[in-house]
C-alpha positions in Angstrom: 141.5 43.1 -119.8 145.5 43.4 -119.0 147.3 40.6 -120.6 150.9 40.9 -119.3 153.4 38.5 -120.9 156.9 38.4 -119.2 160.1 36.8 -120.7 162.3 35.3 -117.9 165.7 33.2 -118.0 165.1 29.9 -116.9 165.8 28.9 -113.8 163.3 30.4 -111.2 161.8 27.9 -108.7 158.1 27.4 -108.6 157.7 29.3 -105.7 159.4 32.4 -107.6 157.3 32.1 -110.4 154.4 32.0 -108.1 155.1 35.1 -106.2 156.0 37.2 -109.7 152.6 36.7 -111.1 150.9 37.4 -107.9 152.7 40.8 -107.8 152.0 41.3 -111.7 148.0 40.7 -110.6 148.6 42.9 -108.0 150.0 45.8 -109.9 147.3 45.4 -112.8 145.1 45.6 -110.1 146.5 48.6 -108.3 148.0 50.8 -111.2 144.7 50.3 -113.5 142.0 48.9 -112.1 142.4 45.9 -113.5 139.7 43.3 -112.1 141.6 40.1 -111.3 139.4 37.2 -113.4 140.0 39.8 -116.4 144.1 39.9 -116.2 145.9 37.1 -118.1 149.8 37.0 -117.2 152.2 34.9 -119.6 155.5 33.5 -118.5 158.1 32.5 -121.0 161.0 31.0 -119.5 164.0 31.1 -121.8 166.7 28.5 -122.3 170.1 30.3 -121.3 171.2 29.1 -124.8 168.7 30.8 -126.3 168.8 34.3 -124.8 171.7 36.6 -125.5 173.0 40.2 -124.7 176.0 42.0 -126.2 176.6 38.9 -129.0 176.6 36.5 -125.7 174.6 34.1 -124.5 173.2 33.7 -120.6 175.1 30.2 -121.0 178.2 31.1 -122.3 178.5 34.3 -119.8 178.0 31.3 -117.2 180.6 29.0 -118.3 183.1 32.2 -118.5 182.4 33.0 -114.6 182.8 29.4 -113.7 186.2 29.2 -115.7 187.4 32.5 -114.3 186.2 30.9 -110.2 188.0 28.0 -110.8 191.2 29.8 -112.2 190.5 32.3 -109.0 190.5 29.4 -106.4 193.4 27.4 -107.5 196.1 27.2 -105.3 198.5 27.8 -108.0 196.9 31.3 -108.4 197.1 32.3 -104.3 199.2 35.1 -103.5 202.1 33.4 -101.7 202.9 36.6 -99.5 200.8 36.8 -96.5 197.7 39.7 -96.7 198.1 43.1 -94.6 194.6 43.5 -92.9 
């Protein structure tokens, strides 16, 4: 009796989470034997705020990337010269 928990960031449609425990089955199924009324998968989706990596969260890696877009896209930051292709 496989019981397969899997911690995810939130964020995943539905669908996504769907086709992830199919394949889960599937692999419990294929790689042991696993009968498929006998495997129990667990999905814990994770607040961004609550899930960190290198003393930073998935939310404030996310705010970083949109500051550092909108400093990237700002006119005041295009090259001026014209681009050699």
């Amino acid at each position: 009796m496989p019981l397969i928990e899997v911690s995810i960031a939130r964020g995943r449609t539905p669908g996504q989470l769907r086709a992830l425990i199919d394949e889960l089955h599937r692999a419990a199924e294929i790689s042991v034997g696993a009968v498929p009324e006998n495997t129990t998968v667990i999905i814990r989706e994770i607040e961004h705020e609550h899930w960190s990596r290198g003393n930073q969260t998935i939310a404030e890696r996310n705010a970083e990337a949109q500051v550092a877009a909108h400093t990237t896209d700002s006119p005041a930051h295009t090259a001026a010269e014209p681009r050699s292709h």
